[in-house]
N, C-alpha and C positions, 0 to 999 in steps of 0.2 A: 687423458690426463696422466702424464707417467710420473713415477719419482711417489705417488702414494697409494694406500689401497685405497682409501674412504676419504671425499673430502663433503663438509658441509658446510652450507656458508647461510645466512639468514638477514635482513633489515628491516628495521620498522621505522616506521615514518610517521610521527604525529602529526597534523598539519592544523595549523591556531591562527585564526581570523578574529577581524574583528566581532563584533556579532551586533553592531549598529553602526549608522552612519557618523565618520569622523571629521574634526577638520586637521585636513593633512598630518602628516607624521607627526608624531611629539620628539622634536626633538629632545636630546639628552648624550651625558657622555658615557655613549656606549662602547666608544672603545677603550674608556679608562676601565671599567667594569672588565672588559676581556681581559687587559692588563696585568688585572688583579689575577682573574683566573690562572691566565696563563703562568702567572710568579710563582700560583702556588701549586702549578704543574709538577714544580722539582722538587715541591718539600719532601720529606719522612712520611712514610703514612704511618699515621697515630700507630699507638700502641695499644690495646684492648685485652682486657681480660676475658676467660671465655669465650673466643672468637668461634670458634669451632661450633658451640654452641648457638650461638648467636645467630650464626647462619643458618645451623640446620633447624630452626623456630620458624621459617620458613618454607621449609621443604614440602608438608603434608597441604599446606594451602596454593603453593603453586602448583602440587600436581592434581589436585583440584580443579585447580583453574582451567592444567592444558586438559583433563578430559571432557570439562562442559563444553571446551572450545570446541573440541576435537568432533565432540557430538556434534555440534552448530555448525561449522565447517563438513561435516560428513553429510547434514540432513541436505541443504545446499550443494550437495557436487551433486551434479548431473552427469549423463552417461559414465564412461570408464574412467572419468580420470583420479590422478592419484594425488592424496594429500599428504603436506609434507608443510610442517612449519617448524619454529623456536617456539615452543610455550615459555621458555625463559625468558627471551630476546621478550616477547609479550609484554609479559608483565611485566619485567625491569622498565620498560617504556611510560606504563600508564602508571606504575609506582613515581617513576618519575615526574609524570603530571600532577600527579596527587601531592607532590611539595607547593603546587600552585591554586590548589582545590579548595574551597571552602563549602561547609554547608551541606545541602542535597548533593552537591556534585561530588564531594570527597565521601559521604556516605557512599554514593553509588558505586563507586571506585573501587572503594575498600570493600565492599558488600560483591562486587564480583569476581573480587581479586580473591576471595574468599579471608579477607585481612579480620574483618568485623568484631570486634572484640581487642583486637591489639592496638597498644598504643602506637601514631604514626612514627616516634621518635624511634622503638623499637623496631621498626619494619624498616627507617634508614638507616638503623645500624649497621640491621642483620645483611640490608644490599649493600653496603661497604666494608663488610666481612664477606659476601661473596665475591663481590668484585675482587676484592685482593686475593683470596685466596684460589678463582680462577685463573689469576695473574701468576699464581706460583703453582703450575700444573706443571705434572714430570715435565722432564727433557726430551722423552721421547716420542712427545705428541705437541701441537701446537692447539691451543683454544684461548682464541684472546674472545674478549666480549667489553664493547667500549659503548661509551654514547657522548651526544654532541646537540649542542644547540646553534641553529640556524637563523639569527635574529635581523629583523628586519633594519635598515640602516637607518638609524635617527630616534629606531624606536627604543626606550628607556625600560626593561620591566624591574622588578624590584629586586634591590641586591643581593637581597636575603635566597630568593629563587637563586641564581645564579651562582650562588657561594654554597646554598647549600645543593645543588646541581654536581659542583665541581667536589663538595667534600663526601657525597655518601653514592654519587656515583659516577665518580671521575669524569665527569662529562669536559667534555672541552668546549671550542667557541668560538664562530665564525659571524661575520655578518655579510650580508646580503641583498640586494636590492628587488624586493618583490615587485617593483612596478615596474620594469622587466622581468616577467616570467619566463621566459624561455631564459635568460641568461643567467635567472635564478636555479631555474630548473639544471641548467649547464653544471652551477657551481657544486648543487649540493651532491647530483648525481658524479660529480667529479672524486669529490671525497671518498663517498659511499666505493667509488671502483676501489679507490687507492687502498683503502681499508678493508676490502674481501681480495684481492689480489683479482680484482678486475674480474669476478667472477659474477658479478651482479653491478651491470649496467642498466642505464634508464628507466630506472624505477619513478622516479619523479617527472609526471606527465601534466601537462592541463595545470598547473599553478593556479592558484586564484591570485588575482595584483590585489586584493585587502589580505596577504595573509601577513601574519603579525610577527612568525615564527614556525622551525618547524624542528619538533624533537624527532634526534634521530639513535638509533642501537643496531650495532650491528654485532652478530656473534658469527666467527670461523674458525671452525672444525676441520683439522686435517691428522689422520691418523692413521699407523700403519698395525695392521693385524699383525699379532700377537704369534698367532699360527698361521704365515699367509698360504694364499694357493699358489698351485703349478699351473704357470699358465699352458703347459702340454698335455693339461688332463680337461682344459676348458672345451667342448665340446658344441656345438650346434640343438637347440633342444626346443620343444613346444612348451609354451608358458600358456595354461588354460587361461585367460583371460573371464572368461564365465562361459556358460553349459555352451553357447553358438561361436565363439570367439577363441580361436589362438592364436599366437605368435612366435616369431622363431627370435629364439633369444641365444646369447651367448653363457651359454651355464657352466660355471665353474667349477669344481669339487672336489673336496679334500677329504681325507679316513683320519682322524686324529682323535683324541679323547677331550669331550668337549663336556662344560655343566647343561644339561637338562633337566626336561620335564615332560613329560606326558600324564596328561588329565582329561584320563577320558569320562566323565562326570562331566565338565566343561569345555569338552568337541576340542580340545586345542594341544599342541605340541610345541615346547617352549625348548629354545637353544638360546646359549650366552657365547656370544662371540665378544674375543677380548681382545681390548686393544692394547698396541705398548705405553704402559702408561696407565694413566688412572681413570680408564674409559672402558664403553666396551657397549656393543649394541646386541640388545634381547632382540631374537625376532618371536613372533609369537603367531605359529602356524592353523588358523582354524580348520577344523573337518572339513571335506568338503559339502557346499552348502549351508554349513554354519557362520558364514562370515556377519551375518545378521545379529545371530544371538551373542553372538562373543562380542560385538561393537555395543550389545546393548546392555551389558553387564560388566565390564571390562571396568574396574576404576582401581586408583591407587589402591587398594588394599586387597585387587587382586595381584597386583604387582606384587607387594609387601608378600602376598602366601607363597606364589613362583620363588621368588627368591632364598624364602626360608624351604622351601620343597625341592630346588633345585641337587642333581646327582650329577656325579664324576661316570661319562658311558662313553663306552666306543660305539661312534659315529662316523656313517658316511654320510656328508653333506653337500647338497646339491644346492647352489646358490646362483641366479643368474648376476650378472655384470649389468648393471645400469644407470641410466642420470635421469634424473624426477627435477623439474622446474615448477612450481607453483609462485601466482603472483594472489593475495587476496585483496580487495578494499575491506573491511572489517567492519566499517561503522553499521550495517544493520548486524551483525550478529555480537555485538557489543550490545547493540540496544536491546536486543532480544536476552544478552545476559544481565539485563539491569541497567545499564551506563545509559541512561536516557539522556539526564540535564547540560553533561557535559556537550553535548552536541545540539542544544537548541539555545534560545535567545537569551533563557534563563540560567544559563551559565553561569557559575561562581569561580569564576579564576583569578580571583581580586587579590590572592596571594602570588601571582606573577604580575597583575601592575594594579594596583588601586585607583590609577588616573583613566585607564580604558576599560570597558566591558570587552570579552574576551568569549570566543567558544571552539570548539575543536570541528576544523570542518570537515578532515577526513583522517581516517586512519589506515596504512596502506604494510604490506608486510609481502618480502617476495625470501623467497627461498630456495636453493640449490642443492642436490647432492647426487652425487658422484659415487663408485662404487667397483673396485675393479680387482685382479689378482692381490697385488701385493705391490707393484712399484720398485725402482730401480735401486733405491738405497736398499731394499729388503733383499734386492738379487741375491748377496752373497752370503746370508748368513743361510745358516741348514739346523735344523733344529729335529732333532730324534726322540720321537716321543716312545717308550717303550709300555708295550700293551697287553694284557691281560690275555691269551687265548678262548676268546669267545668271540660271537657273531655280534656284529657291529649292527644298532638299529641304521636305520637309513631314513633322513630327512631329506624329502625334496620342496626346494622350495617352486615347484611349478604352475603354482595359481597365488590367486592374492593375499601375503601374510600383512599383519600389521610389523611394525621396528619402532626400536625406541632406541634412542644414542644416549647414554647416563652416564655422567661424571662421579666418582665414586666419591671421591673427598667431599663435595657438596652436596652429594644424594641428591641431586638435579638430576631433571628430564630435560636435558638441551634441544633436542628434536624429538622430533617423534611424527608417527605418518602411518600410511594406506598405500601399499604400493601394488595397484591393481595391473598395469601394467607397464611393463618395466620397459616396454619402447616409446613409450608416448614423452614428449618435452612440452 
């Protein structure tokens, strides 16, 4: 992948069936509703006071979220592979749902999402102050993050969803014919290419023909280090994979002066690699053999202490080159976080159509990223870092560290991950 150092790309796909038996579509003018939408594609986005604020009233609850996730997705991977998703992409999606929720079902939601206490008009604010204000990140990084509803053709849901869809998380809006799946499946996975840069294909498999609707959010990540490497320093190296398992990887390494941490109380050694722009991925290195105890303590407010404990050190850093593909279905570790109703008969989605019973029949989330020198617009610049005469610690990343990609303006966890081994796709 040349032309970047790091790219990452993430979707999620809610997928809404009916949840009893109907008679035929209901019809409705669903393409006047898109109409509507799409007019008010080109308005102004409102003006808000406290925006800043607004968004970051969310921060401490989605990163919440991605480490219950993270847990539940970790307890669930079998052998080596490595975990890699959006906990943002995430939750923007079932917040999204939760415009259509009533009842048990919106409790559940909110109660996972770790919302519980906040009012729901607060929490579409605060995701229509993120959206925008992901929408105005530097120049010299790209992260767009959009969503999109996929509505069934003929089927009518309530306007109020779909207006407030389009006004708290710019969702857009297609329709589509479920009773061809495959050609439903064709359309949505069409979009989804068009909108990662074709970087996450066929995500949508197996359609069910009663589905009603399917929300979709895709977040992509492309950005180039800050301090890139040389690729003439990149070298051939062994990646322990664990005590019986190595790999020969392509490891990169640069000597520049970079913010860290080492805590050795908590087996771990923490580097902030920065991106240009208002980015920059922690990777966060456990002892070896400690990868256990660090996955099992690890939560926002250990981030929060790294951050505030992090130092300016001369570093040599040993980074391999690699791409991690992760696909999940989610809905049992959803229901293991609580989100039971939304996904059984007893659904309450009666705020997406009052005239249909409604339930969520899968939730499905595939992820990408990418990881390399520096990329070819980075070739020419040269940046001189002048250093301190002392010995440089040395970070290798040669067995399994955890990374987190954070957006600094939103104090967002846009991905985050396990990368055990950095050959596996």
């Amino acid at each position: 992948m040349q032309g970047i150092s790091c790219c990452a790309i993430a979707a999620v796909l809610l997928c809404i069936a009916w949840a009893a038996p109907h008679d035929g579509d209901h019809a409705g003018h669903t393409e006047e509703l898109f109409h509507h939408l799409h007019h008010a594609a080109g308005e102004t986005h409102p003006k808000h006071s406290h925006g800043e604020e607004s968004c970051h009233l969310l921060t401490p609850h989605n990163a919440d979220f991605a480490f219950a996730l993270y847990k539940s997705l970790s307890k669930s991977n079998t052998g080596n592979k490595n975990v890699f998703f959006s906990p943002l992409g995430i939750s923007t999606s079932l917040a999204m749902l939760s415009l259509g929720a009533k009842g048990d079902t919106h409790s559940q939601l909110f109660s996972a999402l770790g919302y519980t206490g906040l009012a729901p008009e607060k929490v579409n604010e605060a995701f229509e102050h993120l959206n925008h204000m992901l929408g105005h990140t530097d120049e010299a990084m790209q992260l767009d993050m959009g969503n999109a509803v996929a509505l069934r053709e003929g089927f009518k849901p309530e306007p109020k969803f779909l207006e407030d869809a389009k006004h708290f998380y710019a969702s857009e809006g297609f329709t589509v014919d479920y009773r061809d799946p495959a050609l439903a499946a064709a359309e949505i996975n069409k979009y989804i290419a068009e909108k990662t840069a074709d970087k996450i294909k066929d995500l949508v498999k197996d359609l069910d023909p009663e589905t009603a609707m399917v929300l979709i959010n895709y977040v992509f990540f492309r950005g180039k280090w800050d301090k890139p490497f040389d690729a003439k320093h990149t070298q051939k190296a062994e990646f322990h994979v664990d005590e019986s398992t190595k790999v020969e990887v392509d490891m990169m390494m640069r000597s520049g002066r970079y913010e860290m941490y080492q805590d050795q109380t908590n087996f771990t050694t923490v580097v902030l690699l920065p991106y240009r722009g208002n980015a920059s991925m922690m990777v966060i290195l456990p002892d070896e053999g400690k990868m256990a105890q660090v996955e099992a303590f690890i939560n926002k407010e250990y981030l929060k202490h790294v951050h505030s404990s992090l130092y300016r050190g001369n570093v040599d850093i040993y980074m391999p080159k690699f791409s991690a593909s992760t696909t999940y279905t989610l809905d049992d570790n959803l229901k293991e976080m609580g989100v039971v109703s939304a996904f059984s008969d007893a659904a309450d989605l009666s705020g997406i159509s009052e005239a249909t019973t409604l339930k969520v029949s899968r939730v499905s989330h595939k992820a990408v990223l990418t990881v390399d020198e520096k990329g070819t617009e980075a070739a020419a610049a040269t940046t001189i870092e002048i250093m301190p005469m002392s010995l440089p610690d040395t970070i290798k990343l040669n067995r399994p560290f955890l990374m987190y990609i954070l957006e600094d303006t939103t104090k967002s966890i846009v991905f985050m991950g396990k990368i055990t081994d950095p050959t596996a796709q």
